[in-house]
C-alpha positions in Angstrom: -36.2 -27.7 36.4 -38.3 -24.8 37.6 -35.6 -22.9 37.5 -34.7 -23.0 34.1 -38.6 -22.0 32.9 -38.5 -19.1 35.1 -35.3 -18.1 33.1 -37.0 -18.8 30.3 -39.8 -16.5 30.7 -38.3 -13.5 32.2 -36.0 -13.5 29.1 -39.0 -13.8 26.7 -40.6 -10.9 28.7 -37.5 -9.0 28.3 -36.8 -9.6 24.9 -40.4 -9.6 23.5 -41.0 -7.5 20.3 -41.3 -3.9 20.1 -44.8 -2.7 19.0 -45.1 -0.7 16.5 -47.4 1.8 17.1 -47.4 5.3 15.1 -45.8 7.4 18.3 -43.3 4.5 18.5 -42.5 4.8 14.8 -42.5 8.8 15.3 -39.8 8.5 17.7 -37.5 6.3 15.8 -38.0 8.3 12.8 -37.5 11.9 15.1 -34.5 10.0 16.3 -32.8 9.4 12.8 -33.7 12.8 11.8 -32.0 14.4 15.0 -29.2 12.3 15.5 -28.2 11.7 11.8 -27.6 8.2 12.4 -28.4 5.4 9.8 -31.3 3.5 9.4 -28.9 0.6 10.1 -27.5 2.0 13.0 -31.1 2.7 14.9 -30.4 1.2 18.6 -32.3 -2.1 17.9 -33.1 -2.8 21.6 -34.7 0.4 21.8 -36.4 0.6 18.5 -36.5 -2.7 17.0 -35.6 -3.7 13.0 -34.6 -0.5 11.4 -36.4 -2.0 8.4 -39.8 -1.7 10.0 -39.4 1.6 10.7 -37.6 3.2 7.6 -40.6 1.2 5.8 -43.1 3.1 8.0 -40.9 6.8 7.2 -41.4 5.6 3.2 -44.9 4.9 3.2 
């Protein structure tokens, strides 16, 4: 049983959401512009939703 909340937890750390800071947004949207990749296709584990971020470029 212990096991399987360790498991558990080291996944949620792992997997915990991206925080949106301006820098963090800044990169994401420096990384669109230099790449030429879509919003769509932003690398979600690095990044996050690419609709927080191309909300944070429109604004």
């Amino acid at each position: 049983m212990d096991g399987n909340i360790l498991i558990f937890f080291t996944s949620f750390i792992l997997f915990k959401k991206h925080k949106n800071t301006a820098k963090f947004n800044l990169e994401a949207i420096l990384y669109v512009l230099r790449t030429g990749v879509q919003w769509k296709a932003l690398p979600k584990e690095k990044f996050g939703a690419s609709s927080s971020i191309h909300r944070y470029f429109m604004a």
